[in-house]
MDTraj code that builds the backbone (N, CA, C; nanometers):
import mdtraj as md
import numpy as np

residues = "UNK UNK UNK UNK UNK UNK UNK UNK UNK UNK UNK UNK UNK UNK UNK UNK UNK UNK UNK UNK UNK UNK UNK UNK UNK UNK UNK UNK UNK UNK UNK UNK UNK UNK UNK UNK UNK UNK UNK UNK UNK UNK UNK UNK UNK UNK UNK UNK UNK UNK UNK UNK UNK UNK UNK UNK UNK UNK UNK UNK UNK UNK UNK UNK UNK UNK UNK UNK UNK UNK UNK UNK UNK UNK UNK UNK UNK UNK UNK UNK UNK UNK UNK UNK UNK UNK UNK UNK UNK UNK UNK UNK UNK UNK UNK UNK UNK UNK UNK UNK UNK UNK UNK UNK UNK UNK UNK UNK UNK UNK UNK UNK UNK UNK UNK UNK UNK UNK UNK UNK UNK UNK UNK UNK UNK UNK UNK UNK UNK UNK UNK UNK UNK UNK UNK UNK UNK UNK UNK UNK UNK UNK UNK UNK UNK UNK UNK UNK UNK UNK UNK UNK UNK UNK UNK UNK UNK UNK UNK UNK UNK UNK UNK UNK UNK UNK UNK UNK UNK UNK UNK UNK UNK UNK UNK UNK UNK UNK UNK UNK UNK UNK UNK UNK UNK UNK UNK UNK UNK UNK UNK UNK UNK UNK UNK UNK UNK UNK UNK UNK UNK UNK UNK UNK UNK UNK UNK UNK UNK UNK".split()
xyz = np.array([
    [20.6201, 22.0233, 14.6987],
    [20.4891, 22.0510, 14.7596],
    [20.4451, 22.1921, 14.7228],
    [20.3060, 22.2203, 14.6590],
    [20.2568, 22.3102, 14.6955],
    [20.1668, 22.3583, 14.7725],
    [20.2343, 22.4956, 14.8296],
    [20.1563, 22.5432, 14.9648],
    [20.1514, 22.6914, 14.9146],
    [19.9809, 22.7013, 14.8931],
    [19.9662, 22.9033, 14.9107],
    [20.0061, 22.9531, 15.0906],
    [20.0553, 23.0935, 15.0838],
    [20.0950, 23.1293, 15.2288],
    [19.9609, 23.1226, 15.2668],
    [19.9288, 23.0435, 15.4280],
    [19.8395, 23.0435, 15.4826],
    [19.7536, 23.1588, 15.5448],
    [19.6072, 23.0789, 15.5550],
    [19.5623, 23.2640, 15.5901],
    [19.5311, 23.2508, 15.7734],
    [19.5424, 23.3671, 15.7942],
    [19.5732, 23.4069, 15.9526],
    [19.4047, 23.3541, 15.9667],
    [19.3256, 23.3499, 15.8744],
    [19.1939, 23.3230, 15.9589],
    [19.1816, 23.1120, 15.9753],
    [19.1073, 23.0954, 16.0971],
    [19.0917, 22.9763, 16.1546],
    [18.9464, 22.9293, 16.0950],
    [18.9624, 22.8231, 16.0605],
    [18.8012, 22.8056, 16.0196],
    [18.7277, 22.7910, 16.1855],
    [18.5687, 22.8244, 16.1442],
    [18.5059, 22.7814, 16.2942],
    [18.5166, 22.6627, 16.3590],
    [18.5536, 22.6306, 16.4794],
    [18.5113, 22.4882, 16.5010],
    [18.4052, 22.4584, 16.4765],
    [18.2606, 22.4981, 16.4930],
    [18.1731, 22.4839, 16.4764],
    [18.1038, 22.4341, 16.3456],
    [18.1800, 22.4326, 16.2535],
    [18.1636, 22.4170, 16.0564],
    [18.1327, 22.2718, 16.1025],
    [18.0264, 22.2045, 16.0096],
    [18.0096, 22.0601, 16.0478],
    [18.0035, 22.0376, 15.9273],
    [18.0255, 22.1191, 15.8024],
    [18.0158, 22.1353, 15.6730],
    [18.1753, 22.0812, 15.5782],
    [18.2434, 21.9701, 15.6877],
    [18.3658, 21.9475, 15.6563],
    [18.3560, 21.7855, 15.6228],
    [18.4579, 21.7662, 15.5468],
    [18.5317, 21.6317, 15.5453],
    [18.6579, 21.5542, 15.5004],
    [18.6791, 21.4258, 15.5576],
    [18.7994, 21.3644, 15.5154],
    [18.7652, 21.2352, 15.4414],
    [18.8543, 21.2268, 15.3139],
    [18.8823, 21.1158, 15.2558],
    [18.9708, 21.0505, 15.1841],
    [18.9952, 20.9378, 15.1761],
    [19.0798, 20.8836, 15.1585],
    [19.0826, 20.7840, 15.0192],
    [19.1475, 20.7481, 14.9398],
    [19.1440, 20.6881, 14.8303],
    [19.2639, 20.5707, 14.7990],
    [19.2573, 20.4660, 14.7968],
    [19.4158, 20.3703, 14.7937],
    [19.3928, 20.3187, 14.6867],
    [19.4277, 20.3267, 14.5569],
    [19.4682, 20.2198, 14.5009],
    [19.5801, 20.1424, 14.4161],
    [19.5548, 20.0463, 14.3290],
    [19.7200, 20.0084, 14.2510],
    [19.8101, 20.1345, 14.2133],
    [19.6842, 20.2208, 14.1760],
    [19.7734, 20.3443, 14.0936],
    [19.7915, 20.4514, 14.1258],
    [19.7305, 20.5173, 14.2218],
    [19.6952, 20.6282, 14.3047],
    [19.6591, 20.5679, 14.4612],
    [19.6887, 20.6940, 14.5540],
    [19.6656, 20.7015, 14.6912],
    [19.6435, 20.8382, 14.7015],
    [19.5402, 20.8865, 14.7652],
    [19.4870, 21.0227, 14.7581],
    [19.4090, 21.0490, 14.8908],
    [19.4632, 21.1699, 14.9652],
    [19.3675, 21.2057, 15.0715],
    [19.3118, 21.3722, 15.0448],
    [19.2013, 21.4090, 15.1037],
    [19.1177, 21.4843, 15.0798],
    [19.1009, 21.5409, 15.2080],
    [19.0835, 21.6690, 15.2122],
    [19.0307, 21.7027, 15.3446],
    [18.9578, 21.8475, 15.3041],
    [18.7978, 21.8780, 15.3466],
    [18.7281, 21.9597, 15.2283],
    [18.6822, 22.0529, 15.3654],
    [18.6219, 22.1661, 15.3400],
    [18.5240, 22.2514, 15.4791],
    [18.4823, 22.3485, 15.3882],
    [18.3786, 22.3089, 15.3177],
    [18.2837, 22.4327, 15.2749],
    [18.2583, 22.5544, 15.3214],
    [18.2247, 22.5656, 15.4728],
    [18.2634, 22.7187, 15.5160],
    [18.3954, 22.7892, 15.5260],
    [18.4625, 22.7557, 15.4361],
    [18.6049, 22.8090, 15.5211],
    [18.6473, 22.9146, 15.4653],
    [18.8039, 22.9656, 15.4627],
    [18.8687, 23.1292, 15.4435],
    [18.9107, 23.1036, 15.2871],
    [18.9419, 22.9920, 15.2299],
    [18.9778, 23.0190, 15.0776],
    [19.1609, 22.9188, 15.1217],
    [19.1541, 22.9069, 15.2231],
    [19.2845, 22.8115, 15.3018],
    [19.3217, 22.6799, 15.2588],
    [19.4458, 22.6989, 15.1431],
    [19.5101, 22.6007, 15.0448],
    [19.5827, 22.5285, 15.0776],
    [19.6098, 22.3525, 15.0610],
    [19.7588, 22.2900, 15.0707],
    [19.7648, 22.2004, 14.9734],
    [19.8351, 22.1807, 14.8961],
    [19.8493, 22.0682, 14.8048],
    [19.9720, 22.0142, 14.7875],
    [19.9974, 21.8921, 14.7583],
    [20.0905, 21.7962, 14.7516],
    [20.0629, 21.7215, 14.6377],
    [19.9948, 21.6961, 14.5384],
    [19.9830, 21.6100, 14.4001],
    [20.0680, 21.5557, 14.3195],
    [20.2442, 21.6056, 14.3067],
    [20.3302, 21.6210, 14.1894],
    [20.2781, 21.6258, 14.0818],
    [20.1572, 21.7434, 14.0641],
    [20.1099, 21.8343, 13.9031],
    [20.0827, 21.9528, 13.9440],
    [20.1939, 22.0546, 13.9645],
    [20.1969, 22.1484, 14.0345],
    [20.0866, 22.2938, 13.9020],
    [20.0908, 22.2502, 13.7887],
    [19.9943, 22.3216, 13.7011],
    [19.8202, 22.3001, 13.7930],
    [19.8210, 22.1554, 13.8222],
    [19.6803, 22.1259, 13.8871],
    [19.6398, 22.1588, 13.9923],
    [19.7488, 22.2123, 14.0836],
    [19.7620, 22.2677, 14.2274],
    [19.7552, 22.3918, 14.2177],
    [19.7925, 22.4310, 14.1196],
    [19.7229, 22.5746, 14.0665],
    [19.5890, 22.6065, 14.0183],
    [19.5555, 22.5530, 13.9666],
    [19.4424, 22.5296, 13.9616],
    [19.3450, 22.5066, 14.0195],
    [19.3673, 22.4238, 14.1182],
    [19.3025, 22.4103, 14.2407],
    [19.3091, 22.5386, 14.3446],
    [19.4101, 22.5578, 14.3918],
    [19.4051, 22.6375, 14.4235],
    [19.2929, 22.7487, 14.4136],
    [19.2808, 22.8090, 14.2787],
    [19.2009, 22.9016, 14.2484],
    [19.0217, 22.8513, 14.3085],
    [19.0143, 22.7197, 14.2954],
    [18.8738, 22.7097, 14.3487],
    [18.8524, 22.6966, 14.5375],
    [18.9909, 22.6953, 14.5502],
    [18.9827, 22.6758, 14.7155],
    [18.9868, 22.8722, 14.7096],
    [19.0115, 22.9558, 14.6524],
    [19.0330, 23.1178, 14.6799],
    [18.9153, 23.1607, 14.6441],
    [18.8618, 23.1341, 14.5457],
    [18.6953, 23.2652, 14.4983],
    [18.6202, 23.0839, 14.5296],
    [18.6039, 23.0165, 14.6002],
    [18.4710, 22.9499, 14.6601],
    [18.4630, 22.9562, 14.8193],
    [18.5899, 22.9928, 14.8467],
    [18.6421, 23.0062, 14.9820],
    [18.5739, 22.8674, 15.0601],
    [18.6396, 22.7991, 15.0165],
    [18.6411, 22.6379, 15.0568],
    [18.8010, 22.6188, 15.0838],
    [18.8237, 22.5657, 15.2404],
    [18.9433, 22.5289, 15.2594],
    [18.9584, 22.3620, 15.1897],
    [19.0712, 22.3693, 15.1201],
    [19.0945, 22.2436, 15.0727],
    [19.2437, 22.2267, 15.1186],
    [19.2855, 22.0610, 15.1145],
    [19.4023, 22.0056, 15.1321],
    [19.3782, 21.8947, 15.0941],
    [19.4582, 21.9084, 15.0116],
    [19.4793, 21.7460, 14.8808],
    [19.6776, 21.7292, 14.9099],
    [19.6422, 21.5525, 14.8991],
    [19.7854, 21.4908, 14.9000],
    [19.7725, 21.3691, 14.8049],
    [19.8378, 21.3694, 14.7224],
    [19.8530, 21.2489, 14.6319],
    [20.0055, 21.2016, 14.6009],
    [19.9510, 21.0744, 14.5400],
    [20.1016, 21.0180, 14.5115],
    [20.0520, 20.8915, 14.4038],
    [20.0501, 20.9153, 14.2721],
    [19.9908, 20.8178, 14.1501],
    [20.1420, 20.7870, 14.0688],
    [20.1128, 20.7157, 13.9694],
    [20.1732, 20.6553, 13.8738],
    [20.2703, 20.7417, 13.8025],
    [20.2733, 20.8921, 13.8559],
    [20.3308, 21.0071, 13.7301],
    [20.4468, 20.9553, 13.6015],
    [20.5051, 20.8412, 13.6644],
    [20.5794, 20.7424, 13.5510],
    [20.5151, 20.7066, 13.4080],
    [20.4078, 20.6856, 13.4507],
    [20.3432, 20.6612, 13.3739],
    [20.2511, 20.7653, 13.2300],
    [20.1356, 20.7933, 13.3223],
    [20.1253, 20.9629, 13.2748],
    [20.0536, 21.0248, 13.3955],
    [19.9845, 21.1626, 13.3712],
    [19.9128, 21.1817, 13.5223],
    [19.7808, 21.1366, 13.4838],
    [19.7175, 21.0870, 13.3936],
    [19.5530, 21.0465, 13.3818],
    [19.5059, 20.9931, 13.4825],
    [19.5525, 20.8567, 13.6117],
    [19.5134, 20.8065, 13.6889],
    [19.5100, 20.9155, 13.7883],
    [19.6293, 20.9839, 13.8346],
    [19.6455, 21.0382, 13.9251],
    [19.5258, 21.1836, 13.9187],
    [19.4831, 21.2538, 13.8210],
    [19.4396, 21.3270, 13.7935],
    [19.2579, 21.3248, 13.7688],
    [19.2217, 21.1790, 13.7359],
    [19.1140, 21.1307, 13.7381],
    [19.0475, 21.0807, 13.8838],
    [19.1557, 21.0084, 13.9527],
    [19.1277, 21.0144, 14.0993],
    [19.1337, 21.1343, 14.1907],
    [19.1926, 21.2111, 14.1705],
    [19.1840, 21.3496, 14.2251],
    [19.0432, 21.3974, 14.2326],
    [18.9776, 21.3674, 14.0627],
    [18.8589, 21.4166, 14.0929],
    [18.7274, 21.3678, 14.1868],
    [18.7803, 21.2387, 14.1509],
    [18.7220, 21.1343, 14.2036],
    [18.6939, 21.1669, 14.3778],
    [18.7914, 21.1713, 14.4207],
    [18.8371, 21.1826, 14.5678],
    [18.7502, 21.3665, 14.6122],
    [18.8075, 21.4200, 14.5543],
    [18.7101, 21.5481, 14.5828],
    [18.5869, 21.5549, 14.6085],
    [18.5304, 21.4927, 14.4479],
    [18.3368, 21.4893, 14.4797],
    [18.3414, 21.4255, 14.5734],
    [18.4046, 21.3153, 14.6343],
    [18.3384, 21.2001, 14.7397],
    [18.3456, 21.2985, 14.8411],
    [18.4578, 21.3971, 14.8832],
    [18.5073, 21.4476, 14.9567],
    [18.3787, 21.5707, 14.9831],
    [18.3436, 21.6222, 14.8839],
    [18.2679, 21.7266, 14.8680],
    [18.0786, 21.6705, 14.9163],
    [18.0994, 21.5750, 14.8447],
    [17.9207, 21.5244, 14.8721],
    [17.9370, 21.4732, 15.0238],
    [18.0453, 21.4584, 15.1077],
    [17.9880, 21.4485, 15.1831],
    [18.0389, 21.5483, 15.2888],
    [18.0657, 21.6312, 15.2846],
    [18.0548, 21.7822, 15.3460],
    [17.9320, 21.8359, 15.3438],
    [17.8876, 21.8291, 15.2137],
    [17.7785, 21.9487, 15.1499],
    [17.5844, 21.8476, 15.2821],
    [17.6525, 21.7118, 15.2608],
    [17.5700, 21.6757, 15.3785],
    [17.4442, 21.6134, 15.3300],
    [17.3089, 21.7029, 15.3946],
    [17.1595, 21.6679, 15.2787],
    [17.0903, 21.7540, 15.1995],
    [17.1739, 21.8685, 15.2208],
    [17.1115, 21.9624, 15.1072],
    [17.0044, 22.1195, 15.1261],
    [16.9966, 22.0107, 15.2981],
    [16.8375, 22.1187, 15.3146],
    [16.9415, 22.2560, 15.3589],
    [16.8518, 22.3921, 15.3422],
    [16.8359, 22.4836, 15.3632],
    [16.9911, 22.5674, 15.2350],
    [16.9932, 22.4869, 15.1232],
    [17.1138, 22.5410, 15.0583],
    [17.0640, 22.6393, 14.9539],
    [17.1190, 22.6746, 14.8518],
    [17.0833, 22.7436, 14.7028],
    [17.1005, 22.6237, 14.5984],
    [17.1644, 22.5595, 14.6075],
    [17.1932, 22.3842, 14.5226],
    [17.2071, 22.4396, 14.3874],
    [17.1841, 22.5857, 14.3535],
    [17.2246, 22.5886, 14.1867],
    [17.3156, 22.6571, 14.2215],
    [17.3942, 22.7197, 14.1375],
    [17.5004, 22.8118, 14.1475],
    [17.5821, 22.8597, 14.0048],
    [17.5846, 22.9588, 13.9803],
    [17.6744, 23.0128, 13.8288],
    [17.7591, 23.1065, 13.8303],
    [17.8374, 23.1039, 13.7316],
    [17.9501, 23.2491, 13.7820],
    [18.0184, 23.2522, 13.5739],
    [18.0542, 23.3822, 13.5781],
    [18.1187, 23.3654, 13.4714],
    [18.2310, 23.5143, 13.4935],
    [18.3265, 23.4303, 13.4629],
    [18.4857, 23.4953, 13.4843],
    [18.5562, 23.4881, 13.3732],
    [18.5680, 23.6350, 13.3229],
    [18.7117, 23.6400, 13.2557],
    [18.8395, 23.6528, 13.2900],
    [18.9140, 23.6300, 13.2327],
    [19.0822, 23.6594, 13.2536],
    [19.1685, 23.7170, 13.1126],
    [19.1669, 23.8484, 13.1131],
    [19.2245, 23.9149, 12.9770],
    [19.0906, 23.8562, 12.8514],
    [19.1332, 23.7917, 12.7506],
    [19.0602, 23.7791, 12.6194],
    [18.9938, 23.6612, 12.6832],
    [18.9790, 23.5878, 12.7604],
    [18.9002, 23.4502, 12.8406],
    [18.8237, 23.4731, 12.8764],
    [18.6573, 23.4108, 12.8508],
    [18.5811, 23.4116, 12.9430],
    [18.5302, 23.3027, 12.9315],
    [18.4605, 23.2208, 13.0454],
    [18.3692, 23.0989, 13.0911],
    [18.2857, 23.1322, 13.1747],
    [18.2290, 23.0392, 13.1567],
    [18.1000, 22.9873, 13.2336],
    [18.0490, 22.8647, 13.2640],
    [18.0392, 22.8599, 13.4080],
    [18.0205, 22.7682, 13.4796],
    [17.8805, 22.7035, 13.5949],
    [17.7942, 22.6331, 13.4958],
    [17.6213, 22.6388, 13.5927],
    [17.6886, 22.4683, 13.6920],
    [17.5942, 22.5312, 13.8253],
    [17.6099, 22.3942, 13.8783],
    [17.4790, 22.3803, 13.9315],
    [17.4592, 22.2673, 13.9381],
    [17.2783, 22.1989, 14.0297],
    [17.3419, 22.0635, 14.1211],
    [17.3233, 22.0773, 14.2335],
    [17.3548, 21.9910, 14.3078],
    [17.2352, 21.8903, 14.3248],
    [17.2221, 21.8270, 14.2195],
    [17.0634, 21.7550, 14.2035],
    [17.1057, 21.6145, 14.2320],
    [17.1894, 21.5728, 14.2907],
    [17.2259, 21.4144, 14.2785],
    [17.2416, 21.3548, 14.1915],
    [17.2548, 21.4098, 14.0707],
    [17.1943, 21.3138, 13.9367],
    [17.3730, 21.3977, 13.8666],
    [17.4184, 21.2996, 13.8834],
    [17.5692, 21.3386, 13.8063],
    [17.5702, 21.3587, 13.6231],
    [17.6021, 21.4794, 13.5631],
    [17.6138, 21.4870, 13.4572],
    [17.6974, 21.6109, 13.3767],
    [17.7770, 21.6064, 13.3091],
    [17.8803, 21.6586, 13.2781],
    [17.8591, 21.7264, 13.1283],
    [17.8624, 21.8479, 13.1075],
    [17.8361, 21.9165, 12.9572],
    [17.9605, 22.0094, 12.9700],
    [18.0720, 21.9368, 12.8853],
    [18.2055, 21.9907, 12.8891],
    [18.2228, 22.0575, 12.7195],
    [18.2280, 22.1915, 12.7226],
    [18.2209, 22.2596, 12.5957],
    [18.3182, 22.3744, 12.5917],
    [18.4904, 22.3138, 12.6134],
    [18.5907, 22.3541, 12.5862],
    [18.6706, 22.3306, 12.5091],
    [18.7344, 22.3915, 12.4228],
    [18.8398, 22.3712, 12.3091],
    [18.9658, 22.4987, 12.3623],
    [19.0739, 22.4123, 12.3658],
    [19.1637, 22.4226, 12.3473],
    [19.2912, 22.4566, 12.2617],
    [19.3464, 22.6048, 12.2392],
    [19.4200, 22.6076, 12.0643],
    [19.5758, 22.4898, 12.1013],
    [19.5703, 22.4534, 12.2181],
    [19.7183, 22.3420, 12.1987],
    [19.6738, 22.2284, 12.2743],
    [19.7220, 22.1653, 12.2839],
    [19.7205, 22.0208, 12.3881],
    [19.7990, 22.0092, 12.4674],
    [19.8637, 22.1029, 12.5310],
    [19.9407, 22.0868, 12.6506],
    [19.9694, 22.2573, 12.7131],
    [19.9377, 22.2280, 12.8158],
    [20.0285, 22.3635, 12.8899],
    [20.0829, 22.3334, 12.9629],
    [20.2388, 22.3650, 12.9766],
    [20.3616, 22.3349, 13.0113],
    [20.3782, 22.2281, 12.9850],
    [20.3416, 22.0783, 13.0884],
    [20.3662, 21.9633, 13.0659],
    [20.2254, 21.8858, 13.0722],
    [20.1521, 21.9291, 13.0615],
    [20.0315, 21.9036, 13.1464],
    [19.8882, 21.8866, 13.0058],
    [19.8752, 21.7789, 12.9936],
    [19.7696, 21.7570, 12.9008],
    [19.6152, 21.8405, 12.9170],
    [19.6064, 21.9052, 12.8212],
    [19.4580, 21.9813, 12.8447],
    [19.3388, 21.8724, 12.8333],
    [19.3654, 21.7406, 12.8017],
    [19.2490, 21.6460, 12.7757],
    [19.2054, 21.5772, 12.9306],
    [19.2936, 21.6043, 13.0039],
    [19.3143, 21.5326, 13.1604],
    [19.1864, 21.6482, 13.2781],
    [19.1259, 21.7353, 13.1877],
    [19.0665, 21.8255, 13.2615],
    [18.9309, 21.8241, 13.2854],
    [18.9126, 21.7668, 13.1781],
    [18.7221, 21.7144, 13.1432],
    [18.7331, 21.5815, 13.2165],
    [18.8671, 21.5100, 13.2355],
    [18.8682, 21.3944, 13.3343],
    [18.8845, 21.4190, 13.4467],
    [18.9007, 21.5129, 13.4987],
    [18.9046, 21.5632, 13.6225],
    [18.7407, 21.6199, 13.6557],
    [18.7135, 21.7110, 13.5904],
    [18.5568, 21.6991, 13.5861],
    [18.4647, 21.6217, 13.6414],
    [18.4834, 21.5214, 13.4948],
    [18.3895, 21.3843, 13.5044],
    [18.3699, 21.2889, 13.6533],
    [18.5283, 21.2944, 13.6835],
    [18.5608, 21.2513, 13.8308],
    [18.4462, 21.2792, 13.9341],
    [18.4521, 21.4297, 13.9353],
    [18.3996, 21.5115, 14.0170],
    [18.2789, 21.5120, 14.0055],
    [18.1937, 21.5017, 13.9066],
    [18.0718, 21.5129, 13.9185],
    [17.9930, 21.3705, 13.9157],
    [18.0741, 21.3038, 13.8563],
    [18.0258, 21.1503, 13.9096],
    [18.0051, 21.1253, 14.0344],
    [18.1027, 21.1880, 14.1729],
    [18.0941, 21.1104, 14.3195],
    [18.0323, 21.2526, 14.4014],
    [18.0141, 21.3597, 14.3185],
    [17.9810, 21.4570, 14.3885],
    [17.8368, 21.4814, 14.3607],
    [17.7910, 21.3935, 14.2363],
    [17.6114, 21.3856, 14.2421],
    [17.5623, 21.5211, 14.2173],
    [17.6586, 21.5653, 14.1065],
    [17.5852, 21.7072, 14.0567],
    [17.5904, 21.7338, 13.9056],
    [17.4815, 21.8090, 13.8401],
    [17.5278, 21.8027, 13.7051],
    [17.5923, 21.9683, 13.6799],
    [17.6491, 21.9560, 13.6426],
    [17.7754, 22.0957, 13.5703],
    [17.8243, 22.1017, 13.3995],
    [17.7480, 22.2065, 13.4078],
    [17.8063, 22.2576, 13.2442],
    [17.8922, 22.3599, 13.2034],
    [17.9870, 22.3510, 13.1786],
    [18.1215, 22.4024, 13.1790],
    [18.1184, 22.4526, 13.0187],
    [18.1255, 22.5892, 12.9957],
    [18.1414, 22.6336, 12.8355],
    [18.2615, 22.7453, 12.8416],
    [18.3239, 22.7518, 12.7473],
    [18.4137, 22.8493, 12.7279],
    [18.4059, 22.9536, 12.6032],
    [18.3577, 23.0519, 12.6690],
    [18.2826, 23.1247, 12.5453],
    [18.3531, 23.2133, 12.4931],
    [18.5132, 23.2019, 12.5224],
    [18.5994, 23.3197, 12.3847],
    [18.7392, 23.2684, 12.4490],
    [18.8574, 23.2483, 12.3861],
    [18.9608, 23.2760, 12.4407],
    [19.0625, 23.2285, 12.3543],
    [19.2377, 23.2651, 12.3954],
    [19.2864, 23.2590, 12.2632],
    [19.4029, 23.1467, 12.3317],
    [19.4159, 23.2133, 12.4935],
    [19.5760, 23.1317, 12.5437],
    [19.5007, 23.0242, 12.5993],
    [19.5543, 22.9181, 12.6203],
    [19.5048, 22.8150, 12.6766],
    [19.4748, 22.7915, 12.8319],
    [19.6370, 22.8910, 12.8541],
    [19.6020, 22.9083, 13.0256],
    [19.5120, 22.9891, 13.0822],
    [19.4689, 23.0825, 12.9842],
    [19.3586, 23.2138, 13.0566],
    [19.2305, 23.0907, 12.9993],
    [19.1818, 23.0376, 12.9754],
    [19.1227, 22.9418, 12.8797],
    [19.0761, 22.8812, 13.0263],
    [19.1707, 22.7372, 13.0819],
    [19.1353, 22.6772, 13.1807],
    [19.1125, 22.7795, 13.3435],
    [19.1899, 22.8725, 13.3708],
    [19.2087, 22.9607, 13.4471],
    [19.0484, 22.9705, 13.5119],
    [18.9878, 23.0628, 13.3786],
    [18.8529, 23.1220, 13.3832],
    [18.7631, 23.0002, 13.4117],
    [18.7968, 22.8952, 13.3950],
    [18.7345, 22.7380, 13.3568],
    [18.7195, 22.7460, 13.5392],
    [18.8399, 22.7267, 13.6301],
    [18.8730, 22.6916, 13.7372],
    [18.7734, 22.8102, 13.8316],
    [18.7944, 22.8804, 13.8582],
    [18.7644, 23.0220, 13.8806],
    [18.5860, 23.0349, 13.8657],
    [18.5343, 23.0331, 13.7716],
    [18.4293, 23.0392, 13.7908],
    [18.3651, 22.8924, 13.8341],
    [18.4296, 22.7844, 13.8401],
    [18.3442, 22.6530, 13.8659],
    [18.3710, 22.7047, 14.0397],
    [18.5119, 22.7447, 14.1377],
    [18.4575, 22.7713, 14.2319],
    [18.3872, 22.8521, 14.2387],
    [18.3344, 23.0279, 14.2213],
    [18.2391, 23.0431, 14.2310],
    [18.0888, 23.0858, 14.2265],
    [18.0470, 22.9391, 14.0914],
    [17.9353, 22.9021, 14.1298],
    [17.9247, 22.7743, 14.2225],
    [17.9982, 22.6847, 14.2668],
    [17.9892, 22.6143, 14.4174],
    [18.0051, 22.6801, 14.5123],
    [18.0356, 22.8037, 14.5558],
    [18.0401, 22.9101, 14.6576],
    [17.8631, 22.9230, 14.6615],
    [17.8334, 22.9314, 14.5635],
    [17.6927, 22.9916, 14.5668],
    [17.6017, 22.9420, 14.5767],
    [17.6619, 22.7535, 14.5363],
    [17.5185, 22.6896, 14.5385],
    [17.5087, 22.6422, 14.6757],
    [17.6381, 22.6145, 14.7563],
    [17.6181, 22.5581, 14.8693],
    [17.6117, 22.6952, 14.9769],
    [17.5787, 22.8098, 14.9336],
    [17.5832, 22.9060, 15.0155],
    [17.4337, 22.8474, 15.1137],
    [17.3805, 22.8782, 15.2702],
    [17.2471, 22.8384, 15.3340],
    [17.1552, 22.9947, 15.2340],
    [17.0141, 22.9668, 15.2656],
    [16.9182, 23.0598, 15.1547],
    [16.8570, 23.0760, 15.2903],
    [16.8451, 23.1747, 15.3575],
    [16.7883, 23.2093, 15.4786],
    [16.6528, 23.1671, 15.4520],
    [16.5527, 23.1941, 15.3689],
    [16.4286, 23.1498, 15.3192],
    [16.4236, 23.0384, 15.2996],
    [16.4806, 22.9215, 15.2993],
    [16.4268, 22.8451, 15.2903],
    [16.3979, 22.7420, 15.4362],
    [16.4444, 22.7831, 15.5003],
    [16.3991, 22.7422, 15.6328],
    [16.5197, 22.6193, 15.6776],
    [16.4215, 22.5378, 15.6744],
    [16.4874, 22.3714, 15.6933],
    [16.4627, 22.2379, 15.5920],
    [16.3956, 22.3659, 15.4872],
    [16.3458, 22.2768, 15.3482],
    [16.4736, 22.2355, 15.2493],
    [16.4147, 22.1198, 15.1866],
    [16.5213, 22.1099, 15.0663],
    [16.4965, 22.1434, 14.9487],
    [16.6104, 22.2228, 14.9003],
    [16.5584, 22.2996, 14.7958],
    [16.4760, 22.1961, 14.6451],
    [16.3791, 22.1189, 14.6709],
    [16.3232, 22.0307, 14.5884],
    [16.1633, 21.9959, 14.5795],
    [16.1218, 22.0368, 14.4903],
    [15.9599, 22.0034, 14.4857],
    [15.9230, 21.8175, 14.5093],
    [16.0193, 21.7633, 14.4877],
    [16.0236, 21.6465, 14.5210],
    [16.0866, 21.5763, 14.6420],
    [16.1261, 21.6981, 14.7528],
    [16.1648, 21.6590, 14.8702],
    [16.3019, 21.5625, 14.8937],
    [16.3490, 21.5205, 14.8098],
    [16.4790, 21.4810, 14.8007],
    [16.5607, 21.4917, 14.6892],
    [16.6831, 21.4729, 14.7111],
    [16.8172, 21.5708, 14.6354],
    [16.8983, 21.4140, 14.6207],
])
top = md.Topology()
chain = top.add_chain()
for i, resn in enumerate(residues, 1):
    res = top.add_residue(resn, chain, resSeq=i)
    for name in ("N", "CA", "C"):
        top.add_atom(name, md.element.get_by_symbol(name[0]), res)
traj = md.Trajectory(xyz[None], top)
C-alpha cells in the first residue's frame, strides 16, 4: 500500500464538492473517493506504486484529497487496471466538480522539474477531448509502461467531460518527463475548479450550460 504521511489538516465538513465511486468489473474493481476542496491528503492502494506516485503529485499541488483502491488483472499487464483508474477518477471527479456554476472551468499550469518542462490547459466544457503531445526517450520506467499514460488520460477525460491538452515541451529523463506531465495537470485543475468570486451564481458559459 501506498500511503503519503497524512496531513494534520481535516477537510471541512461543510465541502459538498466531494465524492465516492465505485467500479466492478471482470478485470478491475476500483474505488474512488475525490473532495476538491481539500489539504493535498493522499491514500493509495493500486499495486503500481510508480502510478501512486504519480498520483500522488496531483492530490499535493491541486490540493484535492484523493483515495484510490484497486485490485485489476496485474497478471496480466496493468493496461486494464490503469485505464480504469482513469476511468473511475473522471466519474469520480465530474461528479464532485457538480454543475459548474460559479467556477474558472479553464485552468493551466506549466512545471518544470530539472531539464523538464510541460504544459498542461484544461476546459471543463463537457465535451471530452484529449491532445496528448508526449514523447518519451524509453518505454518503460522502472516496470511501468510509458504508453499506459495517455490511457490513463483518455480514461479521465472521457468520464470527466473535459478537454485537456497535455504537451511536453523539453526533456531528456523520462521520469522528470511524466513528473512535470502529473504536476502541472494538478495544477491547472486546482485552478479551473477554483469558485471566481465574479461570477456570481453564473455558469461560466455564453451558452448557459457546461
Amino acid at each position: 500500500m501506498y500511503a503519503r504521511p497524512a496531513s494534520h489538516h481535516t477537510p471541512s465538513p461543510m465541502s459538498t464538492r466531494s465524492a465516492r465511486v465505485e467500479r466492478d468489473t471482470k478485470e478491475t474493481r476500483i474505488a474512488v473517493a475525490i473532495d476538491l476542496d481539500g489539504s493535498g491528503r493522499a491514500n493509495f492502494a493500486t499495486g503500481l506504486p510508480f502510478l501512486d506516485h504519480m498520483l500522488d503529485q496531483v492530490a499535493r499541488h491541486g490540493l484535492v484529497d484523493l483515495d484510490v483502491k484497486a485490485e485489476g488483472d496485474l497478471e496480466i499487464d496493468a493496461h486494464h487496471t490503469v485505464e480504469d483508474l482513469g476511468i473511475t477518477i473522471g466519474q469520480a471527479f465530474d461528479k464532485a466538480v457538480g454543475d459548474k456554476r460559479a467556477i474558472r472551468r479553464y485552468g493551466h499550469a506549466y512545471v518544470p522539474l530539472d531539464e523538464a518542462l510541460s504544459r498542461v490547459i484544461i476546459d471543463l466544457s463537457g465535451r471530452p477531448g484529449l491532445t496528448w503531445e508526449v514523447d518519451f526517450p524509453r518505454a518503460r520506467i522502472g516496470d511501468f509502461d510509458v504508453d499506459l499514460f495517455s490511457e490513463f488520460f483518455q480514461g479521465f477525460v472521457n468520464h470527466a467531460k473535459c478537454t485537456l491538452h497535455v504537451d511536453n515541451l523539453r526533456g531528456r529523463n523520462a521520469h522528470h518527463i511524466i513528473e512535470t506531465v502529473f504536476k502541472a495537470f494538478g495544477r491547472a485543475v486546482r485552478m479551473a475548479v477554483e469558485h471566481d468570486p465574479r461570477m456570481g451564481d453564473e455558469l461560466p458559459s455564453t451558452k448557459g450550460a457546461l
